[in-house]
C-alpha positions in Angstrom: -17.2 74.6 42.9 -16.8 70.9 43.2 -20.6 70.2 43.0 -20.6 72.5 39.9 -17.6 70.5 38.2 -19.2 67.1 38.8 -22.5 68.4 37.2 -20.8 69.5 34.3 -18.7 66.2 33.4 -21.8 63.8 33.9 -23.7 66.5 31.8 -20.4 65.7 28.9 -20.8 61.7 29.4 -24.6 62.1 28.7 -24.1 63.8 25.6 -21.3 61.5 24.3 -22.6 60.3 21.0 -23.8 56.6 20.6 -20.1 56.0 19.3 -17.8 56.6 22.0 -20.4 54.3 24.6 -19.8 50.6 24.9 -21.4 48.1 23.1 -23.3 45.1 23.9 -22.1 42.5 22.6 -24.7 40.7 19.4 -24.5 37.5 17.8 -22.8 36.8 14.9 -24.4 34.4 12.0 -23.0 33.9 8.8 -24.1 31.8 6.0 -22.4 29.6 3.2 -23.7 29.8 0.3 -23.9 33.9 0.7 -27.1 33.3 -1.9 -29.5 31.1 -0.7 -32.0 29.2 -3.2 -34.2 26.7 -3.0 -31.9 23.0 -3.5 -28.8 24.6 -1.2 -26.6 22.9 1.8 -26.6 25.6 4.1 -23.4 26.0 6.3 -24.0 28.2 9.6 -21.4 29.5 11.5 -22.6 31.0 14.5 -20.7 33.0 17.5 -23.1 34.1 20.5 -22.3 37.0 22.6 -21.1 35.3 25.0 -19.5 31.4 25.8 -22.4 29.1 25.7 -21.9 25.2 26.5 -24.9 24.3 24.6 -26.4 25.7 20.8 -29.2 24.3 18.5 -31.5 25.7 15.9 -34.6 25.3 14.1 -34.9 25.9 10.4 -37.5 25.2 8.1 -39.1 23.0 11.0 -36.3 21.1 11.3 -34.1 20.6 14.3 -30.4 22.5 13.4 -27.4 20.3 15.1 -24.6 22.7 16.3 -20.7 21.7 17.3 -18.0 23.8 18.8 -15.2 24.9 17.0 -11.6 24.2 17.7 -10.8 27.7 18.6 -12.7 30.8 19.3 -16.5 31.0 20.6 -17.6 29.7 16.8 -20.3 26.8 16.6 -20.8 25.3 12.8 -23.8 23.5 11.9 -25.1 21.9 8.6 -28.7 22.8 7.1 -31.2 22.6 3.6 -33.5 24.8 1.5 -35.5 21.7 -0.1 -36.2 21.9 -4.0 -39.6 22.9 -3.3 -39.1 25.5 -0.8 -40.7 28.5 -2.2 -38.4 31.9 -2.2 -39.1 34.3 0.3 -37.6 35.2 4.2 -37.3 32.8 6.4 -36.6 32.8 10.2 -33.1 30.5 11.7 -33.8 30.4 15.1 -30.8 30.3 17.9 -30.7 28.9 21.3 -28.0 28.6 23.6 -27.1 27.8 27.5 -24.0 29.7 28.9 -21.7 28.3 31.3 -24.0 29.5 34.0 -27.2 27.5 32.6 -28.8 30.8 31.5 -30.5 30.3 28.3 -30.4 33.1 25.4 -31.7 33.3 22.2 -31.3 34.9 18.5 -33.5 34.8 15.4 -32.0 36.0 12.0 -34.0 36.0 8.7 -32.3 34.5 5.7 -33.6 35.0 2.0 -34.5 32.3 -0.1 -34.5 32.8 -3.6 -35.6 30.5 -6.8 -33.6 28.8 -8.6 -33.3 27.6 -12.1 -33.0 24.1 -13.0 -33.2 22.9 -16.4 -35.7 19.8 -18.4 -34.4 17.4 -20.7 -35.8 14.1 -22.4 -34.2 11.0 -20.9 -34.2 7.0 -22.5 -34.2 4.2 -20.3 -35.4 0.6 -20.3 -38.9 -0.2 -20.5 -38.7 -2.1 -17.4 -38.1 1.0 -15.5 -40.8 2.9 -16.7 -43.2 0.2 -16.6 -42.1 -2.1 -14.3 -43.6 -5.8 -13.8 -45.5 -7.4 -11.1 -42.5 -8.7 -10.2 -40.7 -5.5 -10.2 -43.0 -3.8 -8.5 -42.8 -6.0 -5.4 -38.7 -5.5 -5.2 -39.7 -1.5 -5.6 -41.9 -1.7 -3.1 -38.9 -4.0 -0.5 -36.4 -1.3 -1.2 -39.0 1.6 -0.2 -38.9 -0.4 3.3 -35.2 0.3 3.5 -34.8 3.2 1.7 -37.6 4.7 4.4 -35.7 3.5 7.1 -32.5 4.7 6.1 -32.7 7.9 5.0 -34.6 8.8 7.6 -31.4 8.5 10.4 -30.9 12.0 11.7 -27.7 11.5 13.4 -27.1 15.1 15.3 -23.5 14.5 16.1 -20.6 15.9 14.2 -18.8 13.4 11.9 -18.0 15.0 8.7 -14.5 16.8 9.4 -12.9 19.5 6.7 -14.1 20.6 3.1 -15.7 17.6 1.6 -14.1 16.5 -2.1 -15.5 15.2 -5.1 -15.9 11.5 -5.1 -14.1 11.2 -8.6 -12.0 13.1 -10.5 -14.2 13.7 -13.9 -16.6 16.9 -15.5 -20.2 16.5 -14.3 -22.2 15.2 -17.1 -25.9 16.1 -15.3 -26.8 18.5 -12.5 -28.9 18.7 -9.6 -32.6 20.0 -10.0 -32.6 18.7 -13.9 -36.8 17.8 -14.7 -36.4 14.6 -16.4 -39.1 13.4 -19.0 -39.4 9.4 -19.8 -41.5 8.5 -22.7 -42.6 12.3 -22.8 -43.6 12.5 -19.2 -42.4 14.1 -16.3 -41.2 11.6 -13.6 -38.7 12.9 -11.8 -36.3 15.6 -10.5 -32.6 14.9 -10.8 -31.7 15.2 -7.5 -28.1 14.7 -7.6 -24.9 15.1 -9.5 -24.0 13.0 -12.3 -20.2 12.5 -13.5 -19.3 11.0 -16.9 -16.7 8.4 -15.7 -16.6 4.7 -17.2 -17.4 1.5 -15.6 -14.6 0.6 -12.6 -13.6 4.2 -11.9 -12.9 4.1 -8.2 -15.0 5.5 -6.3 -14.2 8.0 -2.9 -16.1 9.1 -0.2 -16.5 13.0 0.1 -15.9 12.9 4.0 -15.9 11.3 7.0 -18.5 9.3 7.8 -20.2 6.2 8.7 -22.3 3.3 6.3 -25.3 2.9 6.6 -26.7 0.7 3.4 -24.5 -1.2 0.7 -26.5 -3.1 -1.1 -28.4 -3.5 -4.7 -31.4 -1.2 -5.2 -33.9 -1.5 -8.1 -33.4 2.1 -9.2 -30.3 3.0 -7.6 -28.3 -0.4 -8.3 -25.2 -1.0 -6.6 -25.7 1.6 -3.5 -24.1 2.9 -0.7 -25.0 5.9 2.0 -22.8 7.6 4.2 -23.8 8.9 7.3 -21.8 12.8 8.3 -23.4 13.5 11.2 -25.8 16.7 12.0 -28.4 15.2 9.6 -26.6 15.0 6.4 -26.1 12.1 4.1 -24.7 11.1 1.0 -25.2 8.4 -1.7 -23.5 7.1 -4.0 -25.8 4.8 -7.0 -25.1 2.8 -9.9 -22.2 1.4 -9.3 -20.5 -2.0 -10.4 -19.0 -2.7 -7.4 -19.3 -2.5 -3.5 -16.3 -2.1 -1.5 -17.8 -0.4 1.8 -20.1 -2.6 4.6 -23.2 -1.1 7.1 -21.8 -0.1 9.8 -18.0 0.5 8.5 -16.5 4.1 9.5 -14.7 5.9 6.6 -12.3 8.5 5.7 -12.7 11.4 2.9 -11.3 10.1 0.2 -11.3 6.4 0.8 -12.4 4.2 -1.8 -16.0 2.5 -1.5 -16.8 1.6 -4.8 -16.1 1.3 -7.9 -18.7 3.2 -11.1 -21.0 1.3 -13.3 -24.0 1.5 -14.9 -26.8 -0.6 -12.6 -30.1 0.0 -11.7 -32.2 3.0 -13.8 -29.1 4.3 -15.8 -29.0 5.2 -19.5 -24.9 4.2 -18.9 -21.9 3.9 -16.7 -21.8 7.0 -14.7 -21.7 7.8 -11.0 -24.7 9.7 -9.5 -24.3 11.3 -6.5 -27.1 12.8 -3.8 -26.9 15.0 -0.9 -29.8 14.5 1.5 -30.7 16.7 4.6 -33.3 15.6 6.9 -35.4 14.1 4.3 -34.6 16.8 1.6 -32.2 16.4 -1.1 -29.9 19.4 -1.7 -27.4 20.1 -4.3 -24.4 18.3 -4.1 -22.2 20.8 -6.1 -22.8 23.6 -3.6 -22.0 21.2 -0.7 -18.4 20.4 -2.2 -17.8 24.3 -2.8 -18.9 25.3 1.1 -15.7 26.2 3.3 -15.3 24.1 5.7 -13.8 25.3 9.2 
């Protein structure tokens, strides 16, 4: 009788539905912006199944730089769909190292779709279109530092909170604009502009560290910050310069001041997200939530 009872309860258990069994723990990946184009700041929050002391990612062939949260089993980590990126799936990879030095692993596709940017006609000064002998060779010196600059891939965490415009004004110009001079095609807006006048303070949209402030041919009066896991910023333009290489700042301190130098049609502030070498839209980086 006992032998008969026993049969008959593990015979129940098998035939519990898939509901009522335990279930192994998955990872959990979510994705600011929840649409995904070509030109977006990705923020990735990740949760593995399971405490890991260690998480990075690859994306796009790039190296994806992941910190721990303050509470919880959450890792954040900053990332870019360049303007050029074609739409289509793409494959975040996930690797981790638990407490015990086992590694795991998780790939989740993501959607990229196309965006649309817009074309407009812009006047400058000759000199910037056709620049002199002379010009040319102060380009070409800025190229050397601009090359060596933006290219810092600093994979630790700086950049703490939601980041916050850099002046309080409407944007006159947005990221992804095809600009025509003298009725060709030279370039790709690849910032936000904001209609302010010359010697409107300028902030910095989060933590972060210097890395240039200095006078640029195109970009004028300059400065970048560095946020850490690969993402700058930079400010152009401007008429002043109140931030030095290697100075540490606060969201919302002032590090400039607006103007209209370098390759501007007038005062203005221009401002430029950069991810590993691609430039994303700055707009969608100062809507992201922040943990």
């Amino acid at each position: 009788m006992f032998l008969c009872r026993a049969i008959a309860l593990v015979s129940f258990c098998l035939s519990l539905p898939c509901s009522a069994a335990k279930k192994s723990p998955t990872w959990a990946v979510a994705i600011q912006p929840a649409r995904v184009v070509n030109g977006s700041p990705l923020l990735i929050s990740v949760t593995p199944p399971q405490p890991v002391k260690l998480l990075s990612g690859k994306w796009l062939g790039h190296d994806v730089f992941f910190s721990a949260g303050t509470a919880g089993r959450a890792w954040y980590g900053l990332a870019g769909v360049g303007v050029d990126e074609h739409p289509g799936k793409q494959v975040l990879e996930l690797h981790g190292i638990t407490a015990k030095g086992d590694a795991i692993s998780f790939e989740r596709k993501v959607q990229i779709r196309k965006a649309k940017y817009l074309r407009i006609a812009v006047k400058v000064p000759t000199k910037y279109t056709e620049p002199s002998p002379a010009d040319l060779q102060q380009i070409n010196a800025d190229k050397a530092i601009k090359a060596q600059v933006l290219s810092r891939v600093g994979p630790e965490r700086e950049w703490s909170g939601n980041f916050a415009a850099p002046v309080k004004a409407s944007i006159s110009d947005v990221f992804g604009t095809a600009r025509t001079f003298s009725g060709q095609t030279q370039s790709v807006h690849q910032g936000l502009d904001y209609g302010v006048p010359q010697g409107t303070p300028v902030t910095a949209v989060n933590r972060g560290t210097v890395l240039l402030a200095q006078l640029l041919f195109f970009e004028g009066n300059c400065i970048v910050l560095d946020h850490g896991q690969g993402l700058l910023t930079i400010y152009m333009h401007l008429s002043k310069l109140e931030a030095k290489a290697g100075e540490r700042v606060e969201r919302g301190q002032q590090i400039g001041l607006s103007g209209g130098t370098g390759r501007a049609t007038g005062p203005h502030l221009h401002l430029a997200a950069r991810w590993q070498g691609v430039y994303v839209d700055p707009a969608t980086l100062l809507a992201l939530r922040m943990p």
